[in-house]
mmJSON file of the N, C-alpha and C atoms, coordinates in Angstrom:
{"data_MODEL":{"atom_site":{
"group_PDB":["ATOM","ATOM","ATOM","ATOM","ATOM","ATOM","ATOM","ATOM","ATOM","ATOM","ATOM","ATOM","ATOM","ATOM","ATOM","ATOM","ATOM","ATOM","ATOM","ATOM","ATOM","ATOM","ATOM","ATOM","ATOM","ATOM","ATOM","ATOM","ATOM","ATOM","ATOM","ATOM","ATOM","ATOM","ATOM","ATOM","ATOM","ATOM","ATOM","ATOM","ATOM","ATOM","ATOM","ATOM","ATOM","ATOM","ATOM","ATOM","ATOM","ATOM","ATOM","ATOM","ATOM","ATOM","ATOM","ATOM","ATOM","ATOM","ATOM","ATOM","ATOM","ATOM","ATOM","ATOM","ATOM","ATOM","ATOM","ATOM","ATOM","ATOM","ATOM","ATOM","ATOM","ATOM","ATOM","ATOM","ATOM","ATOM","ATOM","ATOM","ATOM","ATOM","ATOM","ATOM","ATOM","ATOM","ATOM","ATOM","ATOM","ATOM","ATOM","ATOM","ATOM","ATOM","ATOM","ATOM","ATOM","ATOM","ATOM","ATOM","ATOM","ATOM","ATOM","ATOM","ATOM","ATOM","ATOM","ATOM","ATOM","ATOM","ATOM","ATOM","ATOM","ATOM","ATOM","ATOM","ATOM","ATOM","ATOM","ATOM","ATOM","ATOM","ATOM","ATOM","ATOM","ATOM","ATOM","ATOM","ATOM","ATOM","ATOM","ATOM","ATOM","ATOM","ATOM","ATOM","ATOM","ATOM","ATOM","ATOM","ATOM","ATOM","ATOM","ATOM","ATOM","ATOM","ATOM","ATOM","ATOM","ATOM","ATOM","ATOM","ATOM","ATOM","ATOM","ATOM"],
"id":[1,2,3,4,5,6,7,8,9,10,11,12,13,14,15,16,17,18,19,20,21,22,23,24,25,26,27,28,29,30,31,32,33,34,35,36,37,38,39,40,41,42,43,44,45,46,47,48,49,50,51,52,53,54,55,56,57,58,59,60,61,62,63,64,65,66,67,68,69,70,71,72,73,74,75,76,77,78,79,80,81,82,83,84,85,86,87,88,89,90,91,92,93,94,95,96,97,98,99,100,101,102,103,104,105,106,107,108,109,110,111,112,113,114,115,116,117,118,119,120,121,122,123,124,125,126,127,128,129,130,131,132,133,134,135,136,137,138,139,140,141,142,143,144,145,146,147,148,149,150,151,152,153,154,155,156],
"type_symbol":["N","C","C","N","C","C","N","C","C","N","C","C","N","C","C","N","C","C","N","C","C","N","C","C","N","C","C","N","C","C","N","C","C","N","C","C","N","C","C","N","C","C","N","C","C","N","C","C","N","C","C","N","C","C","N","C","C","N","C","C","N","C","C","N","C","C","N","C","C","N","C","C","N","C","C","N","C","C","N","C","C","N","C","C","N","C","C","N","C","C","N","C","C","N","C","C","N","C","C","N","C","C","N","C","C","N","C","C","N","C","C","N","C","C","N","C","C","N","C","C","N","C","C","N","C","C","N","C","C","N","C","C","N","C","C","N","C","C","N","C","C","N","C","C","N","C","C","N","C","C","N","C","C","N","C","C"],
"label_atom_id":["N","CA","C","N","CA","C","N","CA","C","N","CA","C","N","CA","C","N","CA","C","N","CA","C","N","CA","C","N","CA","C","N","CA","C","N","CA","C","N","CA","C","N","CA","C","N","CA","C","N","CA","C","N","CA","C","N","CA","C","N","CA","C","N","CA","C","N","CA","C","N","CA","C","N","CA","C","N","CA","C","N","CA","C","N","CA","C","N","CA","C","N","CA","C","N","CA","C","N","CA","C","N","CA","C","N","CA","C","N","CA","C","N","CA","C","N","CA","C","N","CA","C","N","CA","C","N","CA","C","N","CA","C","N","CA","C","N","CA","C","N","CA","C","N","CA","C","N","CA","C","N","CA","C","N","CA","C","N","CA","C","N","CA","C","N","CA","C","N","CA","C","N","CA","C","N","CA","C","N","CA","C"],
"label_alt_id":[null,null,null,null,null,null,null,null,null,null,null,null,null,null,null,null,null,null,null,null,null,null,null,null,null,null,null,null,null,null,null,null,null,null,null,null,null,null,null,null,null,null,null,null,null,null,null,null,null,null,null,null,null,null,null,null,null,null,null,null,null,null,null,null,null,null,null,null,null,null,null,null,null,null,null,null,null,null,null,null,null,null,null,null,null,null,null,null,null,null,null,null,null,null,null,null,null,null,null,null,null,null,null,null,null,null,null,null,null,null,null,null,null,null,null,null,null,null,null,null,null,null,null,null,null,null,null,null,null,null,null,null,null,null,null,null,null,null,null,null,null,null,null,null,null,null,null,null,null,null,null,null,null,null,null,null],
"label_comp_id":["UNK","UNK","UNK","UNK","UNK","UNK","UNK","UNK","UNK","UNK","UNK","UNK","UNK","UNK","UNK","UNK","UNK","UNK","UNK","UNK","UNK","UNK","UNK","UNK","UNK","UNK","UNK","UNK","UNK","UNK","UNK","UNK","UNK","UNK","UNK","UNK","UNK","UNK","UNK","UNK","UNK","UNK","UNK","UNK","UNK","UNK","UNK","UNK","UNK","UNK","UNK","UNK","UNK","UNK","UNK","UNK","UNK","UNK","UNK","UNK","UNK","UNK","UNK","UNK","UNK","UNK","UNK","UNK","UNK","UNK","UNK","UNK","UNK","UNK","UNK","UNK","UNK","UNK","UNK","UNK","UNK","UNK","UNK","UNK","UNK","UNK","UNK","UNK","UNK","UNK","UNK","UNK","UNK","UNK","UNK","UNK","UNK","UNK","UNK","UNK","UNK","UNK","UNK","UNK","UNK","UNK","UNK","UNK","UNK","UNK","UNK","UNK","UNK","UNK","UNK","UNK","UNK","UNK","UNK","UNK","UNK","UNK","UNK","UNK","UNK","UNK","UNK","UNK","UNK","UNK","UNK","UNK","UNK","UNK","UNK","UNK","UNK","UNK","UNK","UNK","UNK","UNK","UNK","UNK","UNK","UNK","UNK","UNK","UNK","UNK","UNK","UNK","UNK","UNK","UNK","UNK"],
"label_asym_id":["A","A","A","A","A","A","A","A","A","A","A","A","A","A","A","A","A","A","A","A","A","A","A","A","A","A","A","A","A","A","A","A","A","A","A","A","A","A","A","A","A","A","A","A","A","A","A","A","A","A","A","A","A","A","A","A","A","A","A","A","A","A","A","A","A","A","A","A","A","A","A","A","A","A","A","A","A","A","A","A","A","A","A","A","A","A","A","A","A","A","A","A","A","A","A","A","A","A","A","A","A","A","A","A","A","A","A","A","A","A","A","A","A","A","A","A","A","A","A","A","A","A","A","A","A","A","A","A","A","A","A","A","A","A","A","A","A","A","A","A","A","A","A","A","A","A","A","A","A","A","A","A","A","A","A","A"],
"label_entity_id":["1","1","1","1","1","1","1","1","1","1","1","1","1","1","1","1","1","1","1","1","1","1","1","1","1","1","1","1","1","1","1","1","1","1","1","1","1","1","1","1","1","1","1","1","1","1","1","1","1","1","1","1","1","1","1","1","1","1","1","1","1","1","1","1","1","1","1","1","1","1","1","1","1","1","1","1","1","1","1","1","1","1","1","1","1","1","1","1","1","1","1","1","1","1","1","1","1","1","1","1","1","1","1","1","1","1","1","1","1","1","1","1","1","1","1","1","1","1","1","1","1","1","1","1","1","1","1","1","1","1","1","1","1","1","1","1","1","1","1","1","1","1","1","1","1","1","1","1","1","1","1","1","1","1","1","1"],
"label_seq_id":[1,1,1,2,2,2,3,3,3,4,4,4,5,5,5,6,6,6,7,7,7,8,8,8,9,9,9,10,10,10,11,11,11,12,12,12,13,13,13,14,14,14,15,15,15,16,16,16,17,17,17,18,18,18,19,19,19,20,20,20,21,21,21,22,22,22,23,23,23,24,24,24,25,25,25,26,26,26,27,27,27,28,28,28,29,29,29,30,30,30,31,31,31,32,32,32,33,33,33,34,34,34,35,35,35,36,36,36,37,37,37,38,38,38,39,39,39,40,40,40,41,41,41,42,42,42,43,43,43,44,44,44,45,45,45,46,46,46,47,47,47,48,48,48,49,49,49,50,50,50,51,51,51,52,52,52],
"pdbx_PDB_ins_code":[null,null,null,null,null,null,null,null,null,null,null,null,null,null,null,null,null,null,null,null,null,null,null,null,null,null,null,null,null,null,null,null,null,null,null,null,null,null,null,null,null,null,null,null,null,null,null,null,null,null,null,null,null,null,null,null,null,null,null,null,null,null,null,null,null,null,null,null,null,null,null,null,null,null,null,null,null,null,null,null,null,null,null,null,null,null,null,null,null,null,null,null,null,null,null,null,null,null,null,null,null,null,null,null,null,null,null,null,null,null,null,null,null,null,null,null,null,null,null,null,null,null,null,null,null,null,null,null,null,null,null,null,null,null,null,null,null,null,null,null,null,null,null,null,null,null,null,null,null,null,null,null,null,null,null,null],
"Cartn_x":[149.595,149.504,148.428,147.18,146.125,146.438,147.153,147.364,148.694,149.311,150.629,149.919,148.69,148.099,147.594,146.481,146.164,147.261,148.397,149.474,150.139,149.961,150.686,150.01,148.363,147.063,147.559,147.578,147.228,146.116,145.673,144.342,144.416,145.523,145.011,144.68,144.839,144.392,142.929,142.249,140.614,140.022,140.765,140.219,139.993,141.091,141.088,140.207,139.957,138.83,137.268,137.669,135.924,135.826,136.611,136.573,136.224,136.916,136.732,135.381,135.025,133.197,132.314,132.664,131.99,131.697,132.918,132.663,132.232,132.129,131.701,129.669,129.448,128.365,127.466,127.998,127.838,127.363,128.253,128.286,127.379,127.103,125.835,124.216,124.475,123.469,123.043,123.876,124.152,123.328,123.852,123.565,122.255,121.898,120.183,119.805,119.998,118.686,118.433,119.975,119.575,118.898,119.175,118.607,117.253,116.656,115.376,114.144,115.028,114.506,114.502,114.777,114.744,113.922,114.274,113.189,111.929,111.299,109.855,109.782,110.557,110.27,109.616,110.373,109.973,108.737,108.235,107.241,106.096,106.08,105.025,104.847,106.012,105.533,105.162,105.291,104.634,103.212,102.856,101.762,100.553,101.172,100.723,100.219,100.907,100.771,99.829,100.11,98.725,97.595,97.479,96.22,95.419,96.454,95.894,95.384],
"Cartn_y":[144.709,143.693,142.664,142.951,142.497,141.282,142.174,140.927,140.22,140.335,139.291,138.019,138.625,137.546,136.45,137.14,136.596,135.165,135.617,135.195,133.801,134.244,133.159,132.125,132.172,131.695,130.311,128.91,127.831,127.127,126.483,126.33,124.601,124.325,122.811,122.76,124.243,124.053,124.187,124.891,124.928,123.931,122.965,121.272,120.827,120.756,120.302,120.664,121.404,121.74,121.397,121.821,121.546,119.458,119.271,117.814,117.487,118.297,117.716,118.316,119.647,119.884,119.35,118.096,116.961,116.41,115.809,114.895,115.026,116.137,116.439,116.039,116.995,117.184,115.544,115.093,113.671,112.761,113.291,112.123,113.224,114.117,114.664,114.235,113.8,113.605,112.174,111.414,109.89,109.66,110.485,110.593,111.201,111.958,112.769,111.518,111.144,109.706,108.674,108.566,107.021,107.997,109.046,110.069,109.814,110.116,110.68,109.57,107.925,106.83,106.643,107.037,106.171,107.519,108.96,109.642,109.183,108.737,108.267,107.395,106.459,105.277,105.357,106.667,106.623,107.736,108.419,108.931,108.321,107.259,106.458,105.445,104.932,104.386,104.977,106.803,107.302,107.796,108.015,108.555,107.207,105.914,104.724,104.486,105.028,105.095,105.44,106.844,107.725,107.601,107.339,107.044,105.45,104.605,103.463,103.761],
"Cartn_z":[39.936,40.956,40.596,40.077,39.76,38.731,37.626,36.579,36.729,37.536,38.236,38.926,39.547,40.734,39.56,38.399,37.147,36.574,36.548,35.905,36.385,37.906,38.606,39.417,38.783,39.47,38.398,39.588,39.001,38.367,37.453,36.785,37.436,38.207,38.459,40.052,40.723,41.754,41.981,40.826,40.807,40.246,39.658,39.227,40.813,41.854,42.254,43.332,43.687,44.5,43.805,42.78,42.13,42.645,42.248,42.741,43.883,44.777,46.061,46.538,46.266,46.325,45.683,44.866,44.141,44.794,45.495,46.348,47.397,47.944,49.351,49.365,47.901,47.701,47.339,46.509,46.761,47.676,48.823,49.797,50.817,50.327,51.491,50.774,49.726,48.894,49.351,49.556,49.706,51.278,51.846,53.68,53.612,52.735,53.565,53.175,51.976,51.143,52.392,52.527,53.907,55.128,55.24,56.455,56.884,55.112,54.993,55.217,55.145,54.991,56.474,57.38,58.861,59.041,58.766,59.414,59.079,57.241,57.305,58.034,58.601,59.025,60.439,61.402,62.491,62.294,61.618,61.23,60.672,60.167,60.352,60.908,62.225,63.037,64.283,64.114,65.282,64.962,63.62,63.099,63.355,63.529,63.452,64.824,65.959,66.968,67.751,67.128,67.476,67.229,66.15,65.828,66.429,67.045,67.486,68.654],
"occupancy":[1.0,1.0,1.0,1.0,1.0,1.0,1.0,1.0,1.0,1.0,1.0,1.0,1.0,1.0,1.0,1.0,1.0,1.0,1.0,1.0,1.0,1.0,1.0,1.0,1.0,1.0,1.0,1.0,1.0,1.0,1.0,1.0,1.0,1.0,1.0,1.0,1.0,1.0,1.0,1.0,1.0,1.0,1.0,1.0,1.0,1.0,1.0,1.0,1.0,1.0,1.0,1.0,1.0,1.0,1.0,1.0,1.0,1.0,1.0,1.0,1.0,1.0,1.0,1.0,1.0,1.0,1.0,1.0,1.0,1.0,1.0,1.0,1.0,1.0,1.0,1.0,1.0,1.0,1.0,1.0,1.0,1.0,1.0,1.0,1.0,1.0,1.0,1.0,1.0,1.0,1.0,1.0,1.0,1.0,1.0,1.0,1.0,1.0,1.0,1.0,1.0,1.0,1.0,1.0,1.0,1.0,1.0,1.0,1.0,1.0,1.0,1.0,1.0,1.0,1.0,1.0,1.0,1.0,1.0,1.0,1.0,1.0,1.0,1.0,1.0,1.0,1.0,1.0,1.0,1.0,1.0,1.0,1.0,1.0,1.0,1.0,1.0,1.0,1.0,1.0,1.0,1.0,1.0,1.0,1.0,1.0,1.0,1.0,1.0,1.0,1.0,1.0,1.0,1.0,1.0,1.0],
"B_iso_or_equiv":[0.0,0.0,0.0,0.0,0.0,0.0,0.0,0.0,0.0,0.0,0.0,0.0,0.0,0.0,0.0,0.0,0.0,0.0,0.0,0.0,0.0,0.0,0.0,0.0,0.0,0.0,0.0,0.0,0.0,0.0,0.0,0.0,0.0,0.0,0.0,0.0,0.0,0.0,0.0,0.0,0.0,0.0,0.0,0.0,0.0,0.0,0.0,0.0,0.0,0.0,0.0,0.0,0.0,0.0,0.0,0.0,0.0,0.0,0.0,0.0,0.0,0.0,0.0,0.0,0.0,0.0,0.0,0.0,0.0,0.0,0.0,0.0,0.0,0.0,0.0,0.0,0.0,0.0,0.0,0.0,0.0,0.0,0.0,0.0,0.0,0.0,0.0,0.0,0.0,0.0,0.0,0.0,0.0,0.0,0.0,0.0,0.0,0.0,0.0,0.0,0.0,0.0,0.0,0.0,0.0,0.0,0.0,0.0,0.0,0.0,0.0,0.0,0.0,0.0,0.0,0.0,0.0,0.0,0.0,0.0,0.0,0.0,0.0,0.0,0.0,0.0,0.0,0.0,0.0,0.0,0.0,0.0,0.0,0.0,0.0,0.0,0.0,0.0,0.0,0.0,0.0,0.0,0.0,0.0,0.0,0.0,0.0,0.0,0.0,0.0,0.0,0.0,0.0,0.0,0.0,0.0],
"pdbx_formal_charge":[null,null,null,null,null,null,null,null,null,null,null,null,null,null,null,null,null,null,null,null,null,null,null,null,null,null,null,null,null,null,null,null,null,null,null,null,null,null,null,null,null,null,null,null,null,null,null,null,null,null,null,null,null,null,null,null,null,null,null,null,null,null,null,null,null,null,null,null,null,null,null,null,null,null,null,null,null,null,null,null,null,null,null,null,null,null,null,null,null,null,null,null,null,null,null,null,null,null,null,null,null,null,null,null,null,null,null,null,null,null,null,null,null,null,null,null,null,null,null,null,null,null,null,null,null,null,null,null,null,null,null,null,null,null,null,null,null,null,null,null,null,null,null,null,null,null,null,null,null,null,null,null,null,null,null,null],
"auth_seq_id":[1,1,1,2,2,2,3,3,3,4,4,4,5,5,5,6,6,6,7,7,7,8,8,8,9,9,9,10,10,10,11,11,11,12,12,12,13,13,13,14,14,14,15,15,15,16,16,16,17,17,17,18,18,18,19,19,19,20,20,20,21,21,21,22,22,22,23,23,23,24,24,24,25,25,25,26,26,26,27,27,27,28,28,28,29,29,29,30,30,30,31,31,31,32,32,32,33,33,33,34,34,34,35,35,35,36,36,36,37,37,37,38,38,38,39,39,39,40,40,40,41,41,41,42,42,42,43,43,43,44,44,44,45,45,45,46,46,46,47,47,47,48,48,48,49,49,49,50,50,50,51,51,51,52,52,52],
"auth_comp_id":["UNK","UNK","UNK","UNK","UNK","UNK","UNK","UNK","UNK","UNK","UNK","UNK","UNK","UNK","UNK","UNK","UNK","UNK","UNK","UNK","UNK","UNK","UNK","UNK","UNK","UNK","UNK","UNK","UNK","UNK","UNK","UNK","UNK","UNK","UNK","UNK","UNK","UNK","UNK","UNK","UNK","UNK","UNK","UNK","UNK","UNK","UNK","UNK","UNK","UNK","UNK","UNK","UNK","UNK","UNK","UNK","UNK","UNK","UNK","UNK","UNK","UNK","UNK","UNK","UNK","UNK","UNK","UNK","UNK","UNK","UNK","UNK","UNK","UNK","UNK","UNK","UNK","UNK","UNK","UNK","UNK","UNK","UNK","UNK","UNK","UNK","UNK","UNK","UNK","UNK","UNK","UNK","UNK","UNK","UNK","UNK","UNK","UNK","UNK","UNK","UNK","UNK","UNK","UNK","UNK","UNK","UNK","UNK","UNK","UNK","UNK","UNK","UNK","UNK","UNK","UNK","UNK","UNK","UNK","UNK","UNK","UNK","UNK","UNK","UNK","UNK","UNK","UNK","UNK","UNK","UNK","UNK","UNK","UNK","UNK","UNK","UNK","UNK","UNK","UNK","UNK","UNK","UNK","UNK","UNK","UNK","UNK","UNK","UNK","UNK","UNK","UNK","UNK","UNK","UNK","UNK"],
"auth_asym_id":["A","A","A","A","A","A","A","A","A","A","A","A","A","A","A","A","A","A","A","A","A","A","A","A","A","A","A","A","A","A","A","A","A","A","A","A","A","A","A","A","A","A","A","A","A","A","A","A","A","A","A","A","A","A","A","A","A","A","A","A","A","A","A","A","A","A","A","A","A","A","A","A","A","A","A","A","A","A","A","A","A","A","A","A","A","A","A","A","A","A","A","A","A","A","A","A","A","A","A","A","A","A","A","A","A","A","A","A","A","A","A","A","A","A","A","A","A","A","A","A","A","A","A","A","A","A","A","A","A","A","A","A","A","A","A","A","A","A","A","A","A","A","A","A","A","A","A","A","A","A","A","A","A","A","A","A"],
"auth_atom_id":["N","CA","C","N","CA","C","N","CA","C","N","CA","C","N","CA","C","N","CA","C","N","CA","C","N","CA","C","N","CA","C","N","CA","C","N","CA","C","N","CA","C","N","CA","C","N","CA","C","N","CA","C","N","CA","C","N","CA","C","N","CA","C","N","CA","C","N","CA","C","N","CA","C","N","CA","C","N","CA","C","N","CA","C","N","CA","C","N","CA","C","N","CA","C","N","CA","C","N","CA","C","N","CA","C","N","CA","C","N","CA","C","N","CA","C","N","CA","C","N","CA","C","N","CA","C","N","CA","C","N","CA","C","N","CA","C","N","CA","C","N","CA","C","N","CA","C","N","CA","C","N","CA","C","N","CA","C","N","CA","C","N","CA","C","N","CA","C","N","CA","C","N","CA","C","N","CA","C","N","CA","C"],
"pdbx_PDB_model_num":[1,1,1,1,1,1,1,1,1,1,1,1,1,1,1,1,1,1,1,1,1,1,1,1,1,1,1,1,1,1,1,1,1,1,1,1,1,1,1,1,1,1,1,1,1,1,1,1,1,1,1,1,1,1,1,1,1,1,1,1,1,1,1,1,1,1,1,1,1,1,1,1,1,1,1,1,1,1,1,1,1,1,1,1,1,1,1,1,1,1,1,1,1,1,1,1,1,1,1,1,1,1,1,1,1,1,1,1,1,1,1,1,1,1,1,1,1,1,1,1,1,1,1,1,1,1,1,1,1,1,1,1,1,1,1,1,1,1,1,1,1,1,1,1,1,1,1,1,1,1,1,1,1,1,1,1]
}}}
């Protein structure tokens, strides 16, 4: 059973996923960066705050 499953396993359906967890990963990469830029932003205009 084991090596039937082996046999009849497509090799273009694991391209295609690796692709699409490319891309997923990518575009989470893309989103923290702009994320990470409005969080400093409001972090040093509250750190700015405080201290005034």
């Amino acid at each position: 059973m084991l090596q039937r499953m082996f046999k009849q396993c497509d090799g273009q359906d694991m391209v295609e996923y690796g692709l699409l967890i490319a891309v997923v990963a990518l575009a989470c990469v893309a989103a923290l960066t702009n994320f990470s830029t409005v969080i400093n932003t409001i972090w040093t205009t509250l750190s700015n705050s405080l201290s005034n």
